[in-house]
C-alpha positions as CSV (number, residue, x, y, z in Angstrom):
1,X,161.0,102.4,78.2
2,X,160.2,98.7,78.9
3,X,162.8,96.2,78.2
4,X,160.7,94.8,75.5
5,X,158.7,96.0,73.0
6,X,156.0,95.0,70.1
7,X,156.8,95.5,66.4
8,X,153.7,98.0,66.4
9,X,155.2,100.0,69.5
10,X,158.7,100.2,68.1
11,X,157.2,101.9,64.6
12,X,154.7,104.4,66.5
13,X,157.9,105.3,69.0
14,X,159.7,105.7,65.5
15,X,157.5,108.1,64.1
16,X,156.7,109.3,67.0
17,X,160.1,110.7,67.3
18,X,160.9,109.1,70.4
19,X,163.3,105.9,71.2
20,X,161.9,102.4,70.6
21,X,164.4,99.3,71.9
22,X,165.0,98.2,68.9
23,X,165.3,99.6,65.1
24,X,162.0,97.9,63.6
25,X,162.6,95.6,60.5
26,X,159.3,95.0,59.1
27,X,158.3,93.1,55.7
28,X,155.3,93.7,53.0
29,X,153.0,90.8,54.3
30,X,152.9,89.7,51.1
31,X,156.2,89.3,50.7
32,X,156.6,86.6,53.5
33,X,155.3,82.9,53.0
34,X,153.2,81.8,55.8
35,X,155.0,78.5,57.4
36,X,157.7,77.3,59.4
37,X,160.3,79.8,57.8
38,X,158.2,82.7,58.5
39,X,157.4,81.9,62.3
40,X,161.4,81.3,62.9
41,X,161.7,85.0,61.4
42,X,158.9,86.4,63.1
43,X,160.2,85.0,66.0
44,X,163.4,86.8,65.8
45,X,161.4,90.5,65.5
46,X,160.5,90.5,61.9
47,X,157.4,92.6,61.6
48,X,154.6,92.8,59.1
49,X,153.8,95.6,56.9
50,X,150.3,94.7,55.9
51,X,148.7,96.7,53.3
52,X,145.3,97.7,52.9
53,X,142.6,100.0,51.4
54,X,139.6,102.2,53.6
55,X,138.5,103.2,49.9
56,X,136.4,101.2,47.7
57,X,135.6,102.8,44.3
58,X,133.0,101.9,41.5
59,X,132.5,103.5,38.3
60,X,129.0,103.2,37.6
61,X,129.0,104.3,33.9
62,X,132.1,102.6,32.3
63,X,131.9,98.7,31.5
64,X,135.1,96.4,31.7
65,X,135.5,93.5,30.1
66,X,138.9,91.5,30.3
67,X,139.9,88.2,28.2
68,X,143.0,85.9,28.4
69,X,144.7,84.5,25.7
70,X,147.8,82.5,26.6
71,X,149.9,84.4,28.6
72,X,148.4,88.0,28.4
73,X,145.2,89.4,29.6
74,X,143.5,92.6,28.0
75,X,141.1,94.8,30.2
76,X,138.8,96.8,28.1
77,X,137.3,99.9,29.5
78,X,134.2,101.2,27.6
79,X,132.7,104.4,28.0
80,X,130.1,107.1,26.5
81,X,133.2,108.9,24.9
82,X,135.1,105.8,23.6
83,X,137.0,102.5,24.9
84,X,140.5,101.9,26.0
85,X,142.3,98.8,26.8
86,X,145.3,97.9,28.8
87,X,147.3,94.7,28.1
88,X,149.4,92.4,31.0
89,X,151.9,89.6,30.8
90,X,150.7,87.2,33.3
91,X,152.6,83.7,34.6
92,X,155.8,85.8,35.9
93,X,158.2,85.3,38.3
94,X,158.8,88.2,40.3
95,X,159.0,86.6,44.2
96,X,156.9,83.6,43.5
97,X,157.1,81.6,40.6
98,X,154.5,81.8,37.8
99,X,152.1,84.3,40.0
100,X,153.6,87.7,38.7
101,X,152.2,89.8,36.2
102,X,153.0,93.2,34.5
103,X,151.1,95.8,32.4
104,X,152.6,96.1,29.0
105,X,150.2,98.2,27.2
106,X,148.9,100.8,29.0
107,X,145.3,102.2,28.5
108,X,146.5,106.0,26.9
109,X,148.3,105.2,23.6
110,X,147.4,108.5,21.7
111,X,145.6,112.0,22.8
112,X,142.0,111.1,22.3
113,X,142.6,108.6,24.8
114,X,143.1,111.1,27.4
115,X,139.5,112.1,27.3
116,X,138.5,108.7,27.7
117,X,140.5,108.2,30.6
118,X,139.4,111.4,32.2
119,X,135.6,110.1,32.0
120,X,136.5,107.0,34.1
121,X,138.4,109.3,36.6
122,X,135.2,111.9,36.9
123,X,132.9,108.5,36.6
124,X,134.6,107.2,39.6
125,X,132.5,107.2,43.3
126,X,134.7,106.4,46.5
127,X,132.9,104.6,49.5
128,X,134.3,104.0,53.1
129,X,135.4,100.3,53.9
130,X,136.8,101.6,57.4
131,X,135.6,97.5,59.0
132,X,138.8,95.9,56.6
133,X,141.7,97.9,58.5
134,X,139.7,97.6,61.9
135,X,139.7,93.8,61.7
136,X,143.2,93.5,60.2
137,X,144.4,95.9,63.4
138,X,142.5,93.6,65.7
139,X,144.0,90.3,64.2
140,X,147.3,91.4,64.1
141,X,148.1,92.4,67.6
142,X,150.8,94.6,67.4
143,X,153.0,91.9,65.9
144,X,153.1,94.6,63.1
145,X,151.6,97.5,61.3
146,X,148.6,98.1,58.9
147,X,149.2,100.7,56.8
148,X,146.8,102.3,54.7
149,X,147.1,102.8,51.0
150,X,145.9,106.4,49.3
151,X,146.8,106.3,45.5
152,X,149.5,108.0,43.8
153,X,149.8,111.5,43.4
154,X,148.0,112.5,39.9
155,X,151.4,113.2,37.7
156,X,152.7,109.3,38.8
157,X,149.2,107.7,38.2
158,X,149.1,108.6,34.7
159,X,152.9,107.9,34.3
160,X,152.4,104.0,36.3
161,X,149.1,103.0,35.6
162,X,148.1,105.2,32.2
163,X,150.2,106.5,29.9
164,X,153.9,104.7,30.6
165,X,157.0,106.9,30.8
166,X,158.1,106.5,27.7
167,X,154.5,107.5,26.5
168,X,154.3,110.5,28.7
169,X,157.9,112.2,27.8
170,X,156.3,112.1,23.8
171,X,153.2,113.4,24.5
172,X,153.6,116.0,27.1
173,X,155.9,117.8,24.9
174,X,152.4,118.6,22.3
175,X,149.9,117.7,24.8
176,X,150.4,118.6,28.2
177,X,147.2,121.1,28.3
178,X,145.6,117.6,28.2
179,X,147.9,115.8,30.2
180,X,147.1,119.1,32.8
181,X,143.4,118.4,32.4
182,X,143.7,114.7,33.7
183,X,145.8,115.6,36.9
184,X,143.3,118.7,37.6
185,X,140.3,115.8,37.1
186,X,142.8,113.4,39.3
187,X,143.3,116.0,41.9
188,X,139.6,116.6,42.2
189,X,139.0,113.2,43.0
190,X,141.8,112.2,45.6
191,X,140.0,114.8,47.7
192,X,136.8,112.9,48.0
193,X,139.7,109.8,48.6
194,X,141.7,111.9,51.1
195,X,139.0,112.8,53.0
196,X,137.6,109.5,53.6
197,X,140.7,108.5,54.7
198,X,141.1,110.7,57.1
199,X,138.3,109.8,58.7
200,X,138.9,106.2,59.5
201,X,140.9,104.7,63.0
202,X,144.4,104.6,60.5
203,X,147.4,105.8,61.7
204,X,150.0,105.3,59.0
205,X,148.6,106.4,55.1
206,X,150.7,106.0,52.2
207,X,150.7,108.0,49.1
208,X,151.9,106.4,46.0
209,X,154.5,106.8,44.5
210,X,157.4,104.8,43.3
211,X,159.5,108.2,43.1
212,X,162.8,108.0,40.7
213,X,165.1,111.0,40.0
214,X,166.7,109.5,37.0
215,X,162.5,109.3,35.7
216,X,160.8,112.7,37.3
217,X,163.1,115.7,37.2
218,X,163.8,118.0,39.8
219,X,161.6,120.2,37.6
220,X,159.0,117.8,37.0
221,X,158.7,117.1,40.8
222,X,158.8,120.4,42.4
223,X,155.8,121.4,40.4
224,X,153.4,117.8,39.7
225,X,154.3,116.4,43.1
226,X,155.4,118.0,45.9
227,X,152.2,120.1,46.0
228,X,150.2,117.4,46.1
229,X,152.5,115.8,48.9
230,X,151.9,118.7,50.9
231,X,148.3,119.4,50.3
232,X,146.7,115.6,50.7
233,X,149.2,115.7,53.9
234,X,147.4,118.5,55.1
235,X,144.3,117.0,55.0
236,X,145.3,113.7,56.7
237,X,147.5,115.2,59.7
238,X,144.7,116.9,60.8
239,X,143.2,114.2,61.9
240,X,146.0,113.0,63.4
241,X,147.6,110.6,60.8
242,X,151.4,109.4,59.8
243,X,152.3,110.5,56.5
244,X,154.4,108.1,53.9
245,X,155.3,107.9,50.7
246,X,157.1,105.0,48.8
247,X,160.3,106.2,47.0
248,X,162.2,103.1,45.9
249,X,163.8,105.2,43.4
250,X,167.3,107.1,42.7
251,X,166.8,110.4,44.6
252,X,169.9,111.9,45.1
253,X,168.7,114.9,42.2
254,X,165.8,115.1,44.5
255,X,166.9,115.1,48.1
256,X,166.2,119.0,48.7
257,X,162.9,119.1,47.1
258,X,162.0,115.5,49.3
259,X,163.3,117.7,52.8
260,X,160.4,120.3,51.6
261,X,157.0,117.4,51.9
262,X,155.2,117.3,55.0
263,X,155.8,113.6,54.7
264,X,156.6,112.1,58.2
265,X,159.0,109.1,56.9
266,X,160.6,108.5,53.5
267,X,159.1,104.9,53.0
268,X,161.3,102.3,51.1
269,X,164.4,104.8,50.5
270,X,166.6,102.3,48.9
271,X,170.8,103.3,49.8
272,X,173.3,102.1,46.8
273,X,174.0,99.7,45.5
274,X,170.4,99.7,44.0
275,X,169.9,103.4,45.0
276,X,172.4,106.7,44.5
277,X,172.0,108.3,47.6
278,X,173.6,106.8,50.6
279,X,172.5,107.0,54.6
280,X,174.2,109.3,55.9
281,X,173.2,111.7,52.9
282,X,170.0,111.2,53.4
283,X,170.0,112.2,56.8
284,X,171.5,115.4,56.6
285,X,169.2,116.2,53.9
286,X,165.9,115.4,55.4
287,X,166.6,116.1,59.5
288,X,163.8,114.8,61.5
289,X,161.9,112.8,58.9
290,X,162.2,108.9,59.5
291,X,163.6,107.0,56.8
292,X,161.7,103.9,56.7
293,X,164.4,102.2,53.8
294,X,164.2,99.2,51.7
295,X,166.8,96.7,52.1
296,X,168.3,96.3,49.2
297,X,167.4,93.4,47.0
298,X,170.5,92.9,45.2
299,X,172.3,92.5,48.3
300,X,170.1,89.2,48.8
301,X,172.4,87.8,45.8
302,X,175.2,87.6,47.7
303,X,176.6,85.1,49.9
304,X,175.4,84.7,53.4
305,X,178.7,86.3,55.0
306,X,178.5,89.1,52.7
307,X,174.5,89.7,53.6
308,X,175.6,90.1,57.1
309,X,178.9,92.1,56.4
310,X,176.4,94.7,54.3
311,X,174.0,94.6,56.9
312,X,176.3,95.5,60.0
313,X,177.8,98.3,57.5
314,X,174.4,99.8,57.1
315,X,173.7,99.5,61.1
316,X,176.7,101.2,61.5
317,X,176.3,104.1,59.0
318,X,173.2,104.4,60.2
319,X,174.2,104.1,64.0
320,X,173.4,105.7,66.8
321,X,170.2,104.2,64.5
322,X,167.4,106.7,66.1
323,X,164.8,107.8,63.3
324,X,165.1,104.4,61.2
325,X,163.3,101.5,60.4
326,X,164.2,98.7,58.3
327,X,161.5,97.4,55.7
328,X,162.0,94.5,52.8
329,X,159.4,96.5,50.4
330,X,160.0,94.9,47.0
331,X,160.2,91.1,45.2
332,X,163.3,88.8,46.4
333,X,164.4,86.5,44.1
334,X,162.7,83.4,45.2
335,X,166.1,81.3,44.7
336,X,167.9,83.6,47.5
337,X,165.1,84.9,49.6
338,X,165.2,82.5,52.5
339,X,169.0,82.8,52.4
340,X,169.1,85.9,52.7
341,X,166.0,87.3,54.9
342,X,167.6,84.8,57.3
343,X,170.9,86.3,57.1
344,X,169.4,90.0,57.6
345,X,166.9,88.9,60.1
346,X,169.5,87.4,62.5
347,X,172.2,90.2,61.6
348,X,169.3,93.1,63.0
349,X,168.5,91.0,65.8
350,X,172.0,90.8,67.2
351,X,173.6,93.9,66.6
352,X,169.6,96.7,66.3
353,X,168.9,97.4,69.8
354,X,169.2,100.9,70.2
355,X,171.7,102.9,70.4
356,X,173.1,101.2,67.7
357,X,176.4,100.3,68.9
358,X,178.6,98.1,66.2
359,X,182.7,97.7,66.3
């Protein structure tokens, strides 16, 4: 092991299952302003987590049509079998001020709309763009990862981007026959996806999922997702790829049922306060799989001495630290984010060489 490593080379020894020198702290590239603040971070072994797509899709039959009035934009999908629309708040402050926006209407408000829905899905053609995640690779240098976006698995698309929770839990108790039909049509499709995928240079693919315990059941999960876990993994690892998912979630209900995915790390697995299941849990329950966590964004409210406290606390919980990476994965509020990525990034940098060793 050289006294030194890259942010890339820490990550692959990570999931690799071997020792890097350091426990990697990465951030969504997205997430990080580009300027003087973000080379001091860098600088101190902060590592990007760039996202990106090998997919491109098209849906030659269905026209969309969006309008914006004020703060809200509507999408209208139109197809041989009927229209459906989807509404957004736009000018939100999530991380950066004014640039957020949020679906508030989403395109399945009653049955028939399922059918609509489901044409778009089957209407849907997936082409290789493997030249976007080459060049980002290139560019980067190992000064972090690209990782490689699938979709979510069927039963969480139509949840997120179709139907809303609270929209699913009413109809799939008179309509899951056609809720069944749109995953089966779903399902269909992420195998032309999947198989793309796995041929392109990636090495690190994630699949959806924005997983909550207090949302999806145990139930609910052990039937509409870890199936699909397991078989899209199957698909990608044998062409040699690293397996994620992104559960940000509450998954102490689900911890058993997580241990049984072929999933190689448990992406943005948030501990409490935000999250219900703490480290050391965590790490009983799922052996060998990494946990690639989220620091919690709460914790960013604090004050700088209490950023650091919680930050040595969860080195030490997680100590000797083999098996981890550290990841900021979702919005900061923009009033404490340079506070407290600071306060983080120097806190890892002194005390995350590995084996973690804190008093």
């Amino acid at each position: 092991m050289r006294a030194s490593m890259d942010v890339a080379e820490r990550v692959y020894l990570t999931l690799k299952g071997e020792v890097a020198d350091r426990v990697p702290w990465l951030i969504y590239s997205n997430h990080l302003p580009r300027g003087g603040f973000e080379r001091k971070m860098r600088n101190m072994g902060l590592g990007l987590d760039i996202r990106c797509s090998v997919c491109k899709s098209y849906t030659p039959n269905v026209k969309i049509e969006s309008k914006t009035v004020g703060n809200y934009t509507y999408v209208v999908y139109r197809t041989p079998v009927g229209e459906v629309y989807s509404k957004y708040r736009t000018g939100l402050t999530f991380q950066f001020r004014g640039q957020g926006s949020w679906m508030v209407e989403h395109p399945i408000k009653k049955v028939e709309d399922i059918d609509v829905i489901k044409f778009i899905v089957e209407d849907t053609v997936y082409e290789s763009q493997y030249d976007v995640y080459e060049q980002l690779e290139e560019e980067l240098e190992g000064d972090g990862i690209v990782t490689v976006n699938g979709d979510y698995t069927p039963l969480m698309k139509i949840i997120v981007s179709f139907m809303g929770f609270r929209n699913f839990v009413l109809m799939q108790m008179k309509h899951m026959d056609k809720i069944n039909e749109l995953i089966e049509a779903l399902d269909k499709k992420y195998m032309d996806m999947y198989s793309i995928i796995a041929k392109s240079s990636a090495r690190i693919v994630r699949i959806g999922d924005n997983i909550d315990g207090k949302m999806i059941s145990p139930k609910l999960f052990e039937k509409y997702c870890l199936p699909y876990y397991n078989k899209y993994a199957e698909i990608l690892k044998n062409s040699g790829k690293y397996i994620i998912s992104h559960m940000d979630g509450r998954l102490r209900t689900l911890k058993d049922l997580i241990a049984k995915t072929r999933l190689d790390a448990i992406e943005a697995f948030t501990p409490p306060p935000m999250g219900d299941l703490p480290v050391a849990e965590a790490r009983k329950a799922w052996g060998d799989k990494v946990i690639w966590m989220n620091f919690p964004e709460e914790v960013f409210l604090r004050s700088g001495e209490e950023i650091v406290q919680y930050t040595k606390n969860l080195l030490k919980e997680m100590a000797p630290g083999f098996g981890y990476i550290i990841s900021v994965t979702e919005d900061v509020h923009p009033a404490h984010f340079k506070k407290g990525l600071e306060a983080v990034t120097r806190t890892i940098w002194d005390n995350g060489s590995l084996p973690i060793r804190i008093e």
